[in-house]
C-alpha positions as CSV (number, residue, x, y, z in Angstrom):
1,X,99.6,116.5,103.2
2,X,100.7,113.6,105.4
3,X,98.9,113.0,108.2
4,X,100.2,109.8,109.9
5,X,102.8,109.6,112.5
6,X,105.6,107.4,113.5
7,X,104.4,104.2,115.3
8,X,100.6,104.9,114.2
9,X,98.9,101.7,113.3
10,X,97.2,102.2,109.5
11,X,94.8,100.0,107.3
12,X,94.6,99.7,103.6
13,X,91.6,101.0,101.5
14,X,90.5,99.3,98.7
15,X,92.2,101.9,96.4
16,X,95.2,100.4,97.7
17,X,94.2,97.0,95.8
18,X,95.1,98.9,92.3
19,X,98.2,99.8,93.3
20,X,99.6,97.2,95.2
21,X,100.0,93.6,96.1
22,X,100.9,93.0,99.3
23,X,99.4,96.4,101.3
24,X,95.8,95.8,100.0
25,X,92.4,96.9,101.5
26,X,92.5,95.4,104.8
27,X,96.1,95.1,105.4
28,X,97.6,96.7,108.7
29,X,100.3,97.9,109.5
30,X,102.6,100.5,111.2
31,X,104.8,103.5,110.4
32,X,108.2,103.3,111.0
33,X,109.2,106.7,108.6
34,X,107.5,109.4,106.9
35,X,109.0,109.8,104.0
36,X,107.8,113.5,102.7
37,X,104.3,114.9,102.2
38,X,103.0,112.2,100.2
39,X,104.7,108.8,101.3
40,X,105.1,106.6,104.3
41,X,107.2,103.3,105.2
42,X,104.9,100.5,106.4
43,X,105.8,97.6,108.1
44,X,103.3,94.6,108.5
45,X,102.7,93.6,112.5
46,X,105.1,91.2,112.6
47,X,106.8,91.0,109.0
48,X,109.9,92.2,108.7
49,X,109.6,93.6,105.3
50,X,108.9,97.6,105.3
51,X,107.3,99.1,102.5
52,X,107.3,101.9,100.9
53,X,104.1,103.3,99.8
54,X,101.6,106.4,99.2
55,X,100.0,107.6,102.7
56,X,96.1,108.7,100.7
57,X,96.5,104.5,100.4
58,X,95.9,103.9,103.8
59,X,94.2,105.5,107.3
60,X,94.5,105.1,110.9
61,X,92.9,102.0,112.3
62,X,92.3,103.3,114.9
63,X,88.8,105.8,113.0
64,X,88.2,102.5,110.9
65,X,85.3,101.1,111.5
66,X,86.0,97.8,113.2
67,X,83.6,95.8,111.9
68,X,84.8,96.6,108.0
69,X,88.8,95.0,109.2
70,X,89.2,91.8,107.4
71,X,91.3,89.1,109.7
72,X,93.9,87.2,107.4
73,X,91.8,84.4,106.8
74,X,89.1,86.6,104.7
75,X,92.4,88.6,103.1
76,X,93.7,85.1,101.2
């Protein structure tokens, strides 16, 4: 079940790594559309590219611990 809304702001887990390239562990970003039970569109803070990915990928920053969040420099 999908348990996002539109507009929240969500991080990658490392599972995500496996899966994709560009939404990895550590990538944020937000969701503009929830596409059914399973997927969400994610858009990268200022990127203009959305994605379309698998929601059990990601979860809210906002219950992430902050100190785990890798800045962009540590994501290269």
């Amino acid at each position: 079940m999908n348990r996002f809304y539109i507009g929240e702001e969500v991080i990658g887990l490392p599972e995500a790594n496996e899966r994709y390239i560009v939404t990895r562990e550590g990538w944020i970003g937000i969701v503009v559309d929830i596409l059914d039970m399973n997927m969400i569109q994610v858009k990268g803070i200022g990127e203009m590219n959305v994605y379309a990915v698998f929601a059990k990928y990601f979860t809210s920053l906002h219950c992430f611990p902050q100190d785990t969040v890798l800045n962009y420099e540590e994501r290269v």
